[in-house]
C-alpha positions, 0 to 999 in steps of 0.5 A: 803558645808554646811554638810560639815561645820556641819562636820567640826563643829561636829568634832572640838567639840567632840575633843575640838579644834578649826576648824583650829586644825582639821586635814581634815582626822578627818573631812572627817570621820566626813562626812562619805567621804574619805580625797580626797574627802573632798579635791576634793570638798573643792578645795583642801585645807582648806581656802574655808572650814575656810571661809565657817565655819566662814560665818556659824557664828564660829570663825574656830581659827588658835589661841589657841583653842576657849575653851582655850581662853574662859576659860581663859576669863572666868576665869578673868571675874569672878575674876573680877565681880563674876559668876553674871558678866560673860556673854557670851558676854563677853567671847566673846569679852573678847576671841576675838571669836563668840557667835556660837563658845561657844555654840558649845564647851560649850553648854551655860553659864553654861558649860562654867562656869563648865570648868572653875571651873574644870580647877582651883578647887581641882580636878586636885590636888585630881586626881594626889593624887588618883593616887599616895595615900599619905603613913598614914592617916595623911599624906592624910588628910594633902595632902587633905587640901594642896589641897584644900588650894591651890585651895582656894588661886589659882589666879584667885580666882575662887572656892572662887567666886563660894562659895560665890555665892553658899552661896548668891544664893543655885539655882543660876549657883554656884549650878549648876557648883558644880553638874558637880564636886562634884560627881567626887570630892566625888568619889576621897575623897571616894577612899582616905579616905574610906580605912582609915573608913575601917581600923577603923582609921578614924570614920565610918562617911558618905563620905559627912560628912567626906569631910563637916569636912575637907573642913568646917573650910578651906572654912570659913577661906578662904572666911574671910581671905581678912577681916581678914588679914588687921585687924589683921595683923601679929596676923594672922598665915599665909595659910601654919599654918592654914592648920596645925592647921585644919589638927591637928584640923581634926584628933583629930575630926575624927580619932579613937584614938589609943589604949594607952599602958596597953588598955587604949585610946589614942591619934590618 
């Protein structure tokens, strides 16, 4: 039984389910044995396969999958205590599951985290926009800080606690999360804005700095909003103004002017 439960182990990780979600075909392909043989030697159903999977230590699920149920956990963790809190134990206890069941979906606390931050960052907002580019380059870099912004302000609060763990600890698991990210971030950002660079309607800067300029001002203001709001008040413009203001503030900073009547420069 027991290349078995590795199989049914294996086979619940590389399709990010629980064991219970696993059809018996999938594990059987797994083992390398046909589905009647799996059935043969399981007694012919899957209770004898759960119960075994769960002496190996793993919560086999039956419930949302281990992952769906430890992001979820994780992710209130850290709205709560910030990165520094967020243990796996409790995710674990938080998710109701087994140490063993998140190191086999996630590998440890910081792959864990990373699905976390990928589930709630900017990065399913810029694949949809990747997908279907904004018309104009102030329509993209308007659909860019709306998608940024609205990351920032996501409940729970996740890419703000990451920031600012990144900002108190540059080595600590923050660093490590945004390293799983960020390249696909500068990719999407790159396809986006690159053709704008190309054209020569925005200036010929390096990705990396282009993206420092967008997400710089949004990210500060974000971080300083909870402190501002009681302080100022109404005197505060709300999100959808800022976002105005750092999208007009952005283009007049790197978008090339364009050409006025008679040749002379002009606004961009």
């Amino acid at each position: 039984m027991k290349e078995l439960v590795m199989a049914a182990l294996a086979a619940a990780k590389e399709r990010g389910q629980d064991v219970a979600d696993v059809p018996l075909t999938a594990i059987a392909a797994t083992a390398g044995i046909s589905r009647s043989t799996l059935l043969r030697r399981i007694g012919g159903s899957r209770t004898a396969l759960d119960a075994a999977v769960r002496e190996a230590g793993v919560d086999p699920g039956g419930r949302p999958p281990v992952r769906e149920r430890a992001i979820e956990a994780a992710a209130l963790l850290v709205a709560e205590r910030g990165l520094a809190g967020v243990t796996l134990d409790a995710v674990a206890d938080r998710a109701d599951c087994s140490l063993p069941s998140l190191h086999a979906v996630f590998e440890g606390r910081d792959g864990l985290l990373a699905a976390v931050f990928e589930r709630h960052s900017a990065l399913p907002r810029l694949e949809a926009l990747a997908a279907d580019p904004p018309e104009g380059l102030e329509g993209t870099v308007r659909a860019l800080h709306a998608a940024f912004a609205a990351a920032f302000e996501h409940e729970p609060r996740i890419v703000p606690a990451v920031f600012a763990d990144l900002l108190g600890r540059p080595d600590g698991p923050a660093a490590r999360v945004l390293a799983v990210s960020l390249p696909r971030t500068l990719d999407i950002l790159d396809g986006l804005l690159g053709p704008h660079v190309r054209a020569g309607r925005l200036r010929p800067l390096p990705t990396p700095v282009l993206v420092q300029l967008l997400l710089g001002p949004l990210l500060n203001h974000v971080l300083m909003r909870p402190v501002l709001e009681p302080a100022l008040g109404a005197g505060l413009p709300s999100m959808d103004e800022t976002v105005e203001i750092f999208v007009d503030a952005y283009l007049r900073a790197v978008a090339v002017p364009s050409p006025a009547p008679g040749g002379e420069a002009g606004g961009p």
